[in-house]
N, C-alpha and C positions, 0 to 999 in steps of 0.2 A: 462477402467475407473480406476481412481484410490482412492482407500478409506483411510481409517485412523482409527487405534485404536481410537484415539485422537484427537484433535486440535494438530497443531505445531507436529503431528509425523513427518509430511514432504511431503503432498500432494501435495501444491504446487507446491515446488522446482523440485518435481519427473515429473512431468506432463510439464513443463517447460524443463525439462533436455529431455523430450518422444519428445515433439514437436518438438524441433532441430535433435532427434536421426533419426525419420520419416520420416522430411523433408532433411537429410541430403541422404537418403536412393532415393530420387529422387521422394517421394511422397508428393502429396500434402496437407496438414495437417491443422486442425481449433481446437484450441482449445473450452472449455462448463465447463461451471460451471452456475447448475440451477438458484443458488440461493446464493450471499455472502454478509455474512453480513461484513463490512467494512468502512472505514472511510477513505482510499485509495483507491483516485477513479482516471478515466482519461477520457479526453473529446474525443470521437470518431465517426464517422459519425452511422447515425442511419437510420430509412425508409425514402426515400424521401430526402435523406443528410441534416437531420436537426440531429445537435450537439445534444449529449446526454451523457449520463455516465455510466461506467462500474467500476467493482471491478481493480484497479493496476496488480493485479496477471495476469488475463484474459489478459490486457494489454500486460503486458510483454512476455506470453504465445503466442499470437499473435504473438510476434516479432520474437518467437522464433522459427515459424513455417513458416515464413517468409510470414506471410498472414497480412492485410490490419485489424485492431484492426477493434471490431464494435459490436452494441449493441447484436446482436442476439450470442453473446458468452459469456454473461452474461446477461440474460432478467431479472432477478432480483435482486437488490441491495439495500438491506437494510442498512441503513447508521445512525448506532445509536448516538441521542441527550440527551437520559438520562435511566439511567438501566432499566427503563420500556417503552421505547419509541424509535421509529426510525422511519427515513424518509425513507419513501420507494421509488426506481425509477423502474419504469415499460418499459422494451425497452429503457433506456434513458432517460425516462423523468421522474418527480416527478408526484406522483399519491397522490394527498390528499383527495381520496375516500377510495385508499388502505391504507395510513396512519392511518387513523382515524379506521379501521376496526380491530376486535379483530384478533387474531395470524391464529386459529383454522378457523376461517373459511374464511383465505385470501385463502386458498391452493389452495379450487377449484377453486378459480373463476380467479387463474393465471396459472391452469395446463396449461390449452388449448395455451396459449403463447408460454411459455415454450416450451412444447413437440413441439409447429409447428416449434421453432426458430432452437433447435436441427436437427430435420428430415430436415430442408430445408439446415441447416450446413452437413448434412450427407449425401444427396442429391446429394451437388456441390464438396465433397472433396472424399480424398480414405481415411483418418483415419481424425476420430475426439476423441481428446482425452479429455476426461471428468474427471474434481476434482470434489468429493465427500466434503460433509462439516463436522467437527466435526468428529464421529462415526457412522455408517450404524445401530449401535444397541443401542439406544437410544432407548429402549423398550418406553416411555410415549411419541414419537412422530413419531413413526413407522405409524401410522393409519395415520397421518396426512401428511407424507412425502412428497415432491416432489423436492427432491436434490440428495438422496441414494442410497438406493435400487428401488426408484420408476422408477428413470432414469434410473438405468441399466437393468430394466425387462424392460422397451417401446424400449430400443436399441436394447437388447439381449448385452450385454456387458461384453466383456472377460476381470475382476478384479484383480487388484492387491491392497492385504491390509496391507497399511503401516505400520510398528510400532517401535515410537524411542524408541531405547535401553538402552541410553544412564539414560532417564530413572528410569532402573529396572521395572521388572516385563513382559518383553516383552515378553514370550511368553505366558504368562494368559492372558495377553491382545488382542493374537492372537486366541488363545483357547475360551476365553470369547466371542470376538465378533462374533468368526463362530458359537459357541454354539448357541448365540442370534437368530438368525438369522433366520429363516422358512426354509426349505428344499432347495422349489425350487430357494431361494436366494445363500443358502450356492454353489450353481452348479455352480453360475457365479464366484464365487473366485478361479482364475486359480494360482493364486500367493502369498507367503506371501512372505516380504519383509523387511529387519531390518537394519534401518536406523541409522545413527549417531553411528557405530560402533568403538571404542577405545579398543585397545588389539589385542591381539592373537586369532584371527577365529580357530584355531582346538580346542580351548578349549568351542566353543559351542556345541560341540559334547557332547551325540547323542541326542542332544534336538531336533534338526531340525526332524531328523529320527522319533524320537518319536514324532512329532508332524506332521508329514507326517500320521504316523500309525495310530493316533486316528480320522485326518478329512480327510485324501487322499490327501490334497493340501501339495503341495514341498513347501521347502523354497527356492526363486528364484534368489536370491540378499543380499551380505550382504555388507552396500554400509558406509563405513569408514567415520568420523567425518570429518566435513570440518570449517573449522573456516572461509575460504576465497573466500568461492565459487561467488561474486560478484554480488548477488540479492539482488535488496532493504529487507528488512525485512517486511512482508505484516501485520502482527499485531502485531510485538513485536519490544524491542526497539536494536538498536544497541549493540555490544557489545566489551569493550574495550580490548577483544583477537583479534579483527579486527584490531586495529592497523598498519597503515600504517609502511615504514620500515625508518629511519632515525630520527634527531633532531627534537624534536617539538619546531614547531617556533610562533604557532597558536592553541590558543584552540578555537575551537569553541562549546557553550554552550547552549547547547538548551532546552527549558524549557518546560516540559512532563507535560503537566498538563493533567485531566483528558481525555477529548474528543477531543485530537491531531487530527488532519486530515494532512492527505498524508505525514507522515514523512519517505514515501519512496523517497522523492526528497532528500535526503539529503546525500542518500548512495553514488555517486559520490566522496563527500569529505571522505569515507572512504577510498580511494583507492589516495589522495594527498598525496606523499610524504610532513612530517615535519606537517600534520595538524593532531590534538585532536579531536576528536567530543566527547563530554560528555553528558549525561542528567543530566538535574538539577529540582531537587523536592523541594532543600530547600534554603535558603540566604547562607550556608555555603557551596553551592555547586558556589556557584560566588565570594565569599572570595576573591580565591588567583588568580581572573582573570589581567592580566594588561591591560593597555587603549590599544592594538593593537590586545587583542583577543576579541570575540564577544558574545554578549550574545542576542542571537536570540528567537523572540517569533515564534512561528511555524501558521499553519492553523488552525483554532479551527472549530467542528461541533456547539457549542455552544456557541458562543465567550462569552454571558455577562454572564454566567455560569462560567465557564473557568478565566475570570477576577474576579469572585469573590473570585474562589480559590485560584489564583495568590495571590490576597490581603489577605485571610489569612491563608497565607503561612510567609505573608512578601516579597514576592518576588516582590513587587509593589518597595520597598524600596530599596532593593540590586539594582534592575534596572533601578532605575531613579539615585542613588551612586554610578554607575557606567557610564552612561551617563552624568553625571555631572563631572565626575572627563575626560571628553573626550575620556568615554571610547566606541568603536564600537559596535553599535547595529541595527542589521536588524529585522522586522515583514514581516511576509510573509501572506497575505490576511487578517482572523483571524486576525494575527498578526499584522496587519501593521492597522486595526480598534483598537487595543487598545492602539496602541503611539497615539491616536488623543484626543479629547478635551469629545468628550460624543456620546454614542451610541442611536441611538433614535428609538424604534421600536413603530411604531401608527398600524403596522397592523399586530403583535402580533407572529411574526417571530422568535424572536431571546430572546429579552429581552431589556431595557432601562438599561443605565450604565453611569457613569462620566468612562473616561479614563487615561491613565496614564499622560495624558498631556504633553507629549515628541516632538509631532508634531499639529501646531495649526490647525488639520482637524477635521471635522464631520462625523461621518457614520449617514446615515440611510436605515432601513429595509425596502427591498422590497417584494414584493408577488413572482411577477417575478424573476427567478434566469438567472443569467447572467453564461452561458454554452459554452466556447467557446474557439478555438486555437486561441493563440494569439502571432504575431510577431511586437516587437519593438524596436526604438532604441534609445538608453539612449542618453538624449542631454550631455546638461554641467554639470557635475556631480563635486563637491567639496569635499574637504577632505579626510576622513578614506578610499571613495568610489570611490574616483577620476580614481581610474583606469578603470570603466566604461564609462567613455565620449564616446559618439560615438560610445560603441559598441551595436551590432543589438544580438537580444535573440530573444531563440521562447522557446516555454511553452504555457499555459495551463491556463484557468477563470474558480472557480468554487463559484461561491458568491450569496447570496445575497443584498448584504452590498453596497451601494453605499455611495463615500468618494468626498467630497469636501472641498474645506477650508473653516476655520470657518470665517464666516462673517463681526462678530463686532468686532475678535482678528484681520483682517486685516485693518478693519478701523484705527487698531489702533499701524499696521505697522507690526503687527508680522505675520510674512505670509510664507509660507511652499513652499517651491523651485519646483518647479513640474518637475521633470527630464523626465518623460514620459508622458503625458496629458492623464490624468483619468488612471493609472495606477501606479505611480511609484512620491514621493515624498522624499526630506528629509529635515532635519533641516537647519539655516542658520549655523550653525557652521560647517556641515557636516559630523559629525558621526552617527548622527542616519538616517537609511533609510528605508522606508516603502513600499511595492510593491505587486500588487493585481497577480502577476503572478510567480504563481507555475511552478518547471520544471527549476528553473535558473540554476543550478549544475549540470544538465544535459546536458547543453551548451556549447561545446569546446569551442567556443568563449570566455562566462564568466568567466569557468572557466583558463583560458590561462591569460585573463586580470589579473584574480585576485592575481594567483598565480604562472604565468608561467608555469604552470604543464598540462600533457596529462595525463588522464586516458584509463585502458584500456576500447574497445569499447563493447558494450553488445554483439557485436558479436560474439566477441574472448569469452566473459562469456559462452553464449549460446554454442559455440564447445566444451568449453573446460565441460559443464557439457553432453553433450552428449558422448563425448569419455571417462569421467569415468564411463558413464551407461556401456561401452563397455566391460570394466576391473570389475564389482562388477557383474554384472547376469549372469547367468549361459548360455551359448554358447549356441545359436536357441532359446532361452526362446524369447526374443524381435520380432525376427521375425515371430516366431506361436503366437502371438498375433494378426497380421494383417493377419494374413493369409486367404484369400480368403477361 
């Protein structure tokens, strides 16, 4: 199992780099994460092969273990709509029993899940490798846990506790949390591990030593800063050390508003040679865009939320001023309900909203969410987007939002090009284009059209972050972890 001082010390990334080291070893490997709260999610078969949803991380952890992605590797997924609220999925599916129920006392009534979904993953594999959430020593939810240390006492699970250094304060952080911790906890921490290291490693002598001496646990790993290691970002936003290597010929702009959803799709164009990716929070973040770079709305958890901060931000303004001036703009789900005419929610989903009025559609709110893999293939696509025509994508539906055109703006001739029926529309000028499916950048395909460009494939990511586990841990440390 793997834990964390912190949020973002590097659980994920770690537990992702284990599942390829594992399965590279000739075993067979499942990733578990009890419980992630996230807004990056992915559609993967569930009990009875009915579509459901997981945390992206779990996802990709999956791939990297070269096991079939699926809900019992994430049974719980809280997926927040506003700092005191989130949509909860149970196995897959949305649970508006668990939704509605206070925090305290969802715990029990989803151990029994959980613990069965794990033991049955632990059951059919030789290693399952489990992320821990936050901190194991969150003293005011210790009693209530069922992601931490609950899961590593029902496993009996040999730990390793991450902490970035990068930082400061890393080893009170390691100190702190074993202190935290009850005894019989402190035993499963077979490892500490110091992440996101820059500098000379002899000059953390003899912290390690002495930090051996006061809890018995080694330090196992001291695993050097990576600015390019080629993983979506699972809750934070890209960052412009990631830059691609050559001319930028392409920004593309993406606009971070509160309750983003899955701005892991978009990590692919980190790795395009000559393309920008920027976040943009304010009008002077779309300034100095010209009409051939893009200024993308993303997936929102709250879309008429989200459009109200858009509006005052003023980013309603910049992007209809830049789509006016013929400049490219993509909406991806979320996104692609706020270029329409008005959002209309009657059964109290989402929120009611006038939209930016970029494309003459409608959303409205369903009860029912639309959960599913989805492959299509772009018809006769115009303009900014043209290099689409005919080609086939596959990705991913995570909505409730149903989009059609608007009615009485067609009576009256204005009518929105439907490139893919019930998924994918754009304007008639053809720079702006709206599309219900997430996953496009992940498309050799799309991307090839759009850019001529190959990225590298997750799998060469996946090696290449298991062969630097091979070079940061200390020699047999990995392998006495699985050890029979």
């Amino acid at each position: 199992m793997v834990l964390g001082t912190t949020s973002g010390a590097g659980k994920s990334w770690l537990t992702t780099a284990l599942c390829r080291y594992y399965s590279n070893q000739g075993l067979k490997v499942a990733p578990f994460k009890a419980q992630n709260m996230s807004n990056n999610a992915r559609v993967v078969p569930g009990p009875a092969g009915v579509m459901g949803e997981i945390g992206s991380a779990q996802y990709f952890q999956a791939l990297a273990a070269r096991a079939e992605p699926e809900v019992r590797m994430n049974p719980l997924l809280l997926k927040p709509e506003a700092d005191t609220h989130s949509q909860v999925v149970l196995m897959g599916q949305v649970s508006a029993e668990l939704t509605a129920m206070p925090w305290r006392g969802r715990s029990e009534k989803v151990w029994p899940q959980i613990a069965a979904a794990l033991d049955a993953l632990r059951a059919e594999n030789d290693v399952v490798v489990i992320e821990g959430a936050g901190s194991p020593a969150e003293i005011n939810l210790h009693a209530s846990d069922i992601v931490n240390m609950r899961v590593a006492r029902h496993a009996n699970a040999r730990c390793l506790l991450v902490t970035d250094i990068d930082r400061g304060g890393a080893f009170a952080h390691l100190y702190g949390t074993w202190a935290l911790l009850p005894e019989e906890e402190r035993a499963l921490i077979h490892g500490f591990v110091l992440n996101k290291f820059r500098g000379d490693a002899s000059l953390l002598a003899p912290a390690p030593q002495m930090l051996q001496d006061l809890t018995g646990v080694p330090t196992v790993a001291t695993i050097p800063m990576q600015w390019r290691h080629g993983l979506p970002e699972e809750d934070g936003v890209f960052d412009d050390r990631t830059l691609s290597a050559g001319t930028v010929h392409t920004t593309v702009a993406v606009v971070a508003y509160p309750r983003i959803s899955n701005l892991d799709e978009f990590q692919p164009l980190k790795n395009v040679p000559g393309v920008r990716l920027l976040w943009v929070r304010s009008p002077a973040d779309l300034a100095g865009l010209k009409p051939t770079d893009w200024a993308v709305l993303p997936g929102s958890k709250s879309t008429a939320a989200d459009l109200a901060w858009l509006r005052a931000q003023g980013l309603d303004q910049a992007i209809a001023q830049h789509a006016g001036q013929g400049g490219t703009v993509l909406g991806v789900c979320g996104g692609l309900q706020m270029l329409g005419e008005a959002l209309i929610d009657t059964a109290g989903i989402d929120g009611n909203a006038p939209g930016l009025g970029l494309l003459p559609l409608v959303t409205t709110f369903e009860v029912a969410k639309t959960v599913q893999r989805t492959q299509a293939q772009f018809g006769a696509v115009l303009g900014a987007w043209a290099a689409l025509a005919s080609v086939a994508a596959t990705g991913y539906e995570i909505h409730h939002g149903q989009t059609a055109q608007h009615p009485a703006m067609a009576a009256k001739g204005d009518v929105a090009r439907e490139v893919i029926p019930g998924i994918a529309w754009q304007n008639p000028a053809g720079n702006v284009l709206g599309v219900y499916l997430h996953g496009l950048f992940e498309d050799a395909a799309v991307l090839h059209a759009l850019f001529g460009a190959q990225v590298p494939t997750l799998d060469s990511v996946f090696d290449g972050l298991a062969g630097f586990l091979g070079s940061s841990f200390t020699p047999g440390v990995l392998d006495a972890l699985v050890a029979r």
